[in-house]
C-alpha positions as CSV (number, residue, x, y, z in Angstrom):
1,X,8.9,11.4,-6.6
2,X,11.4,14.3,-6.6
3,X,13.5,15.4,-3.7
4,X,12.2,18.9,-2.9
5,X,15.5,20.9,-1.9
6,X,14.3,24.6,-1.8
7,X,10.8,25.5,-0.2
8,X,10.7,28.4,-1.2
9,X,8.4,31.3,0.5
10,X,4.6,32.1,-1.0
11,X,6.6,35.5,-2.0
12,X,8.7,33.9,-4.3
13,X,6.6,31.9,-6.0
14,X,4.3,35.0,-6.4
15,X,7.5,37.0,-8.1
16,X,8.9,33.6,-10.2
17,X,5.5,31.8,-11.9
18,X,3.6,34.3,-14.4
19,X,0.1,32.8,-13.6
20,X,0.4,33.8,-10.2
21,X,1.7,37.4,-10.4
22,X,4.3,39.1,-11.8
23,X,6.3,41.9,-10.6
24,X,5.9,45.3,-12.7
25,X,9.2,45.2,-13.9
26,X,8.9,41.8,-15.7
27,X,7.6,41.2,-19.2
28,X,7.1,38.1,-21.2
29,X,6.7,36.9,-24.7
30,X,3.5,37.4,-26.8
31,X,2.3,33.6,-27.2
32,X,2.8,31.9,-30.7
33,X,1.1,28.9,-32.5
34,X,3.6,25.3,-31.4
35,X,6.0,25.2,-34.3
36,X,4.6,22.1,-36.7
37,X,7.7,20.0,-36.1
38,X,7.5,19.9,-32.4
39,X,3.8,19.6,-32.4
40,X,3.5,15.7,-32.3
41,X,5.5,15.0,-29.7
42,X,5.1,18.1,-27.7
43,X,1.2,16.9,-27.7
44,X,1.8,13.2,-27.1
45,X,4.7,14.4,-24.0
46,X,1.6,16.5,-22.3
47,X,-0.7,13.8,-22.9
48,X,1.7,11.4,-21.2
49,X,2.8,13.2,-18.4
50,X,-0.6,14.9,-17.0
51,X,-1.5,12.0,-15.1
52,X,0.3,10.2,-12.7
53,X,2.0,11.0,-9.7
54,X,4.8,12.9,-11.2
55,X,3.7,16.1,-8.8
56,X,1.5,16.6,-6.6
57,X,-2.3,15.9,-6.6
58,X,-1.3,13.9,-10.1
59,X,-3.7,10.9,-9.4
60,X,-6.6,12.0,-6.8
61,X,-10.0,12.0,-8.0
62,X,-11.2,14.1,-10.4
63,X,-14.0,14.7,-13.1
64,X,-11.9,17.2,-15.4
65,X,-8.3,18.6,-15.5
66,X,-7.6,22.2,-15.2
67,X,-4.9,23.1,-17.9
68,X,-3.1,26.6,-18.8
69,X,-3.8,27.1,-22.2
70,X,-0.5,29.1,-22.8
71,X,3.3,27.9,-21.8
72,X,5.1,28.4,-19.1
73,X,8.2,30.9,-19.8
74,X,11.0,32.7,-18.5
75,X,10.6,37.0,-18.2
76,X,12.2,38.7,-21.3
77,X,14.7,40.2,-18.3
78,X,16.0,36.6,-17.3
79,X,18.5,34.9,-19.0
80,X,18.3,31.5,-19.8
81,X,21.1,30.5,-17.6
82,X,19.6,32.1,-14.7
83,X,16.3,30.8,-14.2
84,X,17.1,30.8,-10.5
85,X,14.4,27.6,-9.1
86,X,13.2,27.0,-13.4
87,X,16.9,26.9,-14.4
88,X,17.0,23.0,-15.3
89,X,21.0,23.3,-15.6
90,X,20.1,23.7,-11.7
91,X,17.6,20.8,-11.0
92,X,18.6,18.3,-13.2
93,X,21.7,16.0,-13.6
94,X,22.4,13.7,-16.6
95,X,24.8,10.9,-16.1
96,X,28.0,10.9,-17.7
97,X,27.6,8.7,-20.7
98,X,24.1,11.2,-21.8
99,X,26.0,14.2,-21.2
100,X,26.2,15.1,-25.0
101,X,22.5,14.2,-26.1
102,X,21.1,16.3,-22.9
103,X,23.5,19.3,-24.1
104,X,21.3,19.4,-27.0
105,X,18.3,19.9,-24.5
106,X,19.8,22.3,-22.4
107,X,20.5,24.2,-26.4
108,X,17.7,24.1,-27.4
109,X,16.4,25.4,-24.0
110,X,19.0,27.9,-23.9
111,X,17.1,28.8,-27.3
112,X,13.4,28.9,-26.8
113,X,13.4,29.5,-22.7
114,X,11.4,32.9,-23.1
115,X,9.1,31.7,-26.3
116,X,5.3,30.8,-24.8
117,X,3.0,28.8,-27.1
118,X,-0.9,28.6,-27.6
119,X,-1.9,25.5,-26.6
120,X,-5.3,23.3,-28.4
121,X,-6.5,21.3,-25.7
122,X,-8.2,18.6,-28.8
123,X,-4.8,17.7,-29.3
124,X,-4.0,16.3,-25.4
125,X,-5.2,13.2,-25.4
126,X,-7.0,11.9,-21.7
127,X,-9.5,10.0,-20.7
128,X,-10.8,12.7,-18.5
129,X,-12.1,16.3,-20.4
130,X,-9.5,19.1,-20.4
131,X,-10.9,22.5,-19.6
132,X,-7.9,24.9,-21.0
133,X,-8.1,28.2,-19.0
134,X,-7.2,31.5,-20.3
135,X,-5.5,34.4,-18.5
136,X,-9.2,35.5,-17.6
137,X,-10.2,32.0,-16.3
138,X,-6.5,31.3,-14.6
139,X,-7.5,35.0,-12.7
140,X,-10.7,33.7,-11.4
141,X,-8.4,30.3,-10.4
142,X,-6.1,32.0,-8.4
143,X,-8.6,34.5,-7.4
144,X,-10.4,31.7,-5.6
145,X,-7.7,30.1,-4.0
146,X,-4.6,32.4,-3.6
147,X,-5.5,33.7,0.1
148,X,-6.3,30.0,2.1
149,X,-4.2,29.3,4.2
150,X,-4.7,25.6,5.6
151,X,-5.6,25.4,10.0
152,X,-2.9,25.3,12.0
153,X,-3.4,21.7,12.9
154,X,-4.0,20.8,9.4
155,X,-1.7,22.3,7.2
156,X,-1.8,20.2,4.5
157,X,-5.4,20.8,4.2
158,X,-5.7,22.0,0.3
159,X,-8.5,25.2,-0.4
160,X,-11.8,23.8,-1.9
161,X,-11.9,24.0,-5.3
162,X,-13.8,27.2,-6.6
163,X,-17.4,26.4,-8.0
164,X,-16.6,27.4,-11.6
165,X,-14.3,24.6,-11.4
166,X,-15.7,21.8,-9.7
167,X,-14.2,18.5,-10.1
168,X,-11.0,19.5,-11.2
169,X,-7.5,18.8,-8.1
170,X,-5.6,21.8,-8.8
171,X,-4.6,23.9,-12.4
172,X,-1.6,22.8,-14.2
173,X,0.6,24.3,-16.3
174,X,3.6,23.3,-18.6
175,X,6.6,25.0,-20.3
176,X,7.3,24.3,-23.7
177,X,9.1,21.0,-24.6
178,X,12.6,21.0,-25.3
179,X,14.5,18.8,-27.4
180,X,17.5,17.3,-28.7
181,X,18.3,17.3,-32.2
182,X,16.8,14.0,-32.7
183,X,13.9,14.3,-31.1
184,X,14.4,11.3,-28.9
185,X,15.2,13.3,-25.8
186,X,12.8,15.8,-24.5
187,X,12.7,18.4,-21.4
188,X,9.6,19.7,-19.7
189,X,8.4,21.3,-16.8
190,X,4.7,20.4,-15.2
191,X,3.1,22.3,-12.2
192,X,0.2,22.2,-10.4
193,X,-1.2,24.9,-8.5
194,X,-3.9,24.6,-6.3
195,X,-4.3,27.6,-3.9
196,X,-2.3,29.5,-0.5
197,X,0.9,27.3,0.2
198,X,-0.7,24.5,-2.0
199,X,1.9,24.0,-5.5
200,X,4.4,22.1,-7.4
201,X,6.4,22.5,-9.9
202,X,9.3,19.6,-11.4
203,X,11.4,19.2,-14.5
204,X,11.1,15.8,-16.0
205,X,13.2,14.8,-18.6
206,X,12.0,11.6,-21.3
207,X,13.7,9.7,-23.6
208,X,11.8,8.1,-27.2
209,X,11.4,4.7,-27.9
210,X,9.2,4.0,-31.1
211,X,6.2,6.5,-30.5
212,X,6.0,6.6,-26.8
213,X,8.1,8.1,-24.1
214,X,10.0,7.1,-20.7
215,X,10.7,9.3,-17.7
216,X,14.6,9.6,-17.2
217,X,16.0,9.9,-13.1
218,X,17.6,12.9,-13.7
219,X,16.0,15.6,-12.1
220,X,16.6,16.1,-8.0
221,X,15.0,18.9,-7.5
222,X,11.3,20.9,-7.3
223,X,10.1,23.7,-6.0
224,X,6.9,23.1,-3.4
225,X,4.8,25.8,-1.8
């Protein structure tokens, strides 16, 4: 699991992540269609990663996932290089002998940070359904859930899960997937947002061998509400 080295306050979060609020001077990027050559593995990297216990909630019971069915992005106003807590030049830190593939990442990044694709939930691949929710749906989410705050001697009591959504743990969200040249290194981020303080969000970065993909130890760093 991640070290968690900035906390930062409800506030934040509200300003930084689009689903849960922006403020009025922020815009971001109509959403496209995923470009055909990043398709495959962008699917299969999303497919892998959604389970597990990569962030929080990852592997309590459920009956469905809860999924974004757009990308995460930076505003149109942020540069690239200053992401601020979603700056992976920040968070993660490749070693020294990896330094030149993960510049290609960190490119292509550089590239694509403010670009948001349409995502088709058939293509994720789980054994569980995945509902995709769409700006109206993620509303109604965060609607539900945005104002708990857990009792004082309880505080990492999550909100109940609305009743539209029953049997999901938390909504999830990724950015698009960035790559090297190659394709055999790849950059993500995954959240999970379930309600008041409840959230995480973590960079992973994965490396290809034959048609599946491994979880490098590079990134030190997530953000936690």
């Amino acid at each position: 699991m991640f070290a968690c080295l900035r906390r930062p306050s409800l506030a934040a979060l509200l300003i930084s992540l689009p689903v849960l609020g922006q403020a009025p001077s922020q815009t971001y990027s109509a959403p496209a269609s995923l470009p055909l050559d990043r398709a495959a593995d962008t699917y299969a990297i999303y497919s892998q990663l959604l389970p597990g216990d990569l962030i929080e909630w990852g592997n309590v019971p459920r009956t469905q996932w809860l999924l974004e069915d757009v990308t995460g992005a930076l505003p149109l106003e942020v540069g690239c290089a200053k992401g601020g807590m979603r700056n992976p030049q920040e968070a993660i830190r490749a070693p020294e002998e990896r330094q030149t593939e993960f510049a290609e990442v960190l490119a292509d990044f550089d590239a694509n940070c403010h670009n948001r694709y349409r995502l088709d939930g058939s293509q994720i691949h789980e054994k569980l359904p995945v509902h995709m929710l769409d700006e109206a749906a993620r509303k109604r989410y965060v609607d539900g859930v945005a104002h708990y705050m857990p009792p004082a001697n309880d505080i990492m009591r999550a909100p109940a899960t609305p009743d539209e959504f029953k049997g999901a743990a938390g909504m999830h969200s990724f950015t698009a997937v960035y790559f090297n040249r190659a394709h055999t290194m790849a950059m993500t981020e995954i959240g999970m947002y379930c309600g008041g303080l409840c959230g995480n969000w973590s960079w992973v970065v994965l490396q290809k061998h034959g048609t599946s993909w491994s979880v490098l130890p590079w990134a030190y760093s997530s953000v936690i509400s």
